[in-house]
C-alpha positions, -999 to +999 in steps of 0.1 A: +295-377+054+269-402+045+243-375+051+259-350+029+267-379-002+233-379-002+217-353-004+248-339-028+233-368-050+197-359-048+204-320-055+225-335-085+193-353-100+170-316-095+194-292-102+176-276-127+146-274-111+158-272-075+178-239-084+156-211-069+149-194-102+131-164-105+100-153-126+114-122-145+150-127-136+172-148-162+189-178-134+222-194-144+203-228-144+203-251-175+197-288-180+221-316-174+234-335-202+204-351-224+180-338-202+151-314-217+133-285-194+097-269-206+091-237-194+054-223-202+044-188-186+013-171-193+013-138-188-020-109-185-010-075-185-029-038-179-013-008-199-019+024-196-046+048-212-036+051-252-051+066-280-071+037-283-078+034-250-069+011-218-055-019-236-052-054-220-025-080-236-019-118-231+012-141-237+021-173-234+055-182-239+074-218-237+110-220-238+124-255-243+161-264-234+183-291-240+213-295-220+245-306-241+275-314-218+260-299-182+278-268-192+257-259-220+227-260-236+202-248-266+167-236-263+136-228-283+114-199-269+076-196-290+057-172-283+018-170-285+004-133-285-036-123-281-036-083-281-075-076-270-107-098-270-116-086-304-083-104-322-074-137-316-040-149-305-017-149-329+024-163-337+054-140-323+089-137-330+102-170-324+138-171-304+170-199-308+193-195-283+229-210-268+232-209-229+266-211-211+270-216-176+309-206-176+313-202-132+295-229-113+313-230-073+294-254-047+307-239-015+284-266+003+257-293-004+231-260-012+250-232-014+264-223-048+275-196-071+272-194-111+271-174-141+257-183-178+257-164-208+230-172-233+235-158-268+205-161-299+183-142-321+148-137-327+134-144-360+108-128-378+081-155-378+056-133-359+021-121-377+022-090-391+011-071-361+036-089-338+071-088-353+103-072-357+104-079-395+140-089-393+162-113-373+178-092-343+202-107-320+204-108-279+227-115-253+221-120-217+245-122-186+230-141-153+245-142-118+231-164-092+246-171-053+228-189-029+238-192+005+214-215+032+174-205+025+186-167+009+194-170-028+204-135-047+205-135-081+209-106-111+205-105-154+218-082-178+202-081-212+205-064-242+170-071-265+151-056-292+158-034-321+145-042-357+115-028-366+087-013-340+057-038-339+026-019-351+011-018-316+046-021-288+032-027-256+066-040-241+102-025-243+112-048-267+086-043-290+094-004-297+123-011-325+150+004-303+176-013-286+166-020-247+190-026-219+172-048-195+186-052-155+167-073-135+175-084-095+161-111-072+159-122-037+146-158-031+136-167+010+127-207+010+101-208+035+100-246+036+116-272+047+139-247+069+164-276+064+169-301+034+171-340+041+185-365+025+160-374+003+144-355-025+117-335-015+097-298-032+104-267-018+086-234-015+100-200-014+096-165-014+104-140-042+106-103-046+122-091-081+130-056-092+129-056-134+147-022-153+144-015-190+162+012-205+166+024-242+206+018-247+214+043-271+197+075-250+204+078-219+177+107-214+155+080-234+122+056-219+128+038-189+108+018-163+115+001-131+098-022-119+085-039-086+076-078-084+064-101-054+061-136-063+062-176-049+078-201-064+073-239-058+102-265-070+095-298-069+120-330-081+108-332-115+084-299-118+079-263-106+054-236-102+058-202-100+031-167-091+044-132-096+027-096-105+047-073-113+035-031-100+052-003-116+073+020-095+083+048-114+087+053-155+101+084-176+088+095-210+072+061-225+064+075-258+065+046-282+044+026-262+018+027-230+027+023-195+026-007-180-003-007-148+005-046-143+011-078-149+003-115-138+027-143-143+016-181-138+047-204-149+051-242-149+084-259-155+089-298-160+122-316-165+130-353-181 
């Protein structure tokens, strides 16, 4: 019992860290109460051939969250764009958002299930060749279960619309609504069994990541296919993960994706 007190306390103190989030898949993970969580990913992706040729694009993206009650929270995502070598980077839609974790059951001192819903708009702060024009709303659904080293966990989101940006290069860049599905399986690798103090783990990831216009179903789609390893320490995390395309159907408004590298870093106070 003493054992279990413990370590119940010291999972209690990293819980938004220790949660075996995903790269591309949204987690049902939010700050405890007054706490704040930085998220920065940088992102370098390969599309396609175009008309004007193979194009390589770079993000970086922070998202910064404030928990409210444990239960909720409100974040700030800013996004930083840099479309080729010959443009500098440049200000993209900026997002506000309200997160909800509405199930959270601890079956043991690990293993856990929850689901958030996370409601906001993006707003049309971008430069000219990076922006909607107009506010447009989202709404995502996230499921997470984790049960000993294996943690499962799913996303449902509904993004985009407004206007097309001048050059899309992502689903939600193309002006139509996008229905985005993304699943995850996360293996920790080490320590094969927690102790009662606080200590990092390291785990294993494989993600699959669906877009989807919503209103055609004969419309563009894509699926997917991402390996990744993710490290989650007390107070910080780090996280690796390329994403390959599998298989994608009449991308019209906007080149295929050939790839993409994601280096994350997440720090909680």
């Amino acid at each position: 019992m003493r054992y279990l007190l413990s370590l119940l306390a010291a999972l209690s103190l990293c819980g938004a860290l220790q949660a075996q989030q995903a790269s591309w898949t949204t987690a049902p993970t939010l700050p405890g109460e007054g706490q704040w969580v930085l998220r920065e990913t940088a992102t370098l992706a390969w599309h396609e051939p175009s008309p004007g040729g193979r194009r390589r694009s770079s993000m970086l993206s922070s998202r910064l969250s404030y928990g409210l009650d444990g239960e909720r929270a409100v974040f700030l995502d800013l996004p930083v764009r840099g479309l080729g070598r010959d443009r500098g980077p440049s200000l993209g839609d900026v997002a506000v958002g309200w997160k909800w974790r509405f199930r959270s059951q601890n079956t043991g001192p690990v293993d856990t299930t929850r689901m958030s819903l996370s409601l906001g708009a993006t707003l049309p702060s971008g430069a000219e060749r990076g922006t909607s024009g107009e506010v447009v709303p989202f709404a995502d659904l996230a499921w997470m279960s984790i049960s000993g080293r294996l943690g499962l966990g799913t996303s449902l989101t509904l993004e985009g619309g407004g206007d097309p940006y001048r050059r899309p290069l992502w689903a939600d860049e193309t002006g139509e609504l996008n229905v985005r599905f993304a699943a995850a399986a996360v293996w920790r690798i080490d320590p094969v069994r927690y102790s009662s103090s606080l200590q990092a783990a390291t785990y294993a990831c494989v993600e699959l990541i669906s877009n989807a216009e919503a209103d055609d179903l004969d419309g563009e789609s894509e699926l997917l296919l991402a390996p990744g390893l993710l490290y989650e320490a007390p107070s910080f995390a780090a996280e690796l993960s390329y994403a390959l395309p599998l298989h994608s159907d009449e991308l019209e408004s906007r080149p295929e994706l050939d790839g993409a590298l994601l280096f994350g870093l997440r720090f909680l106070w």
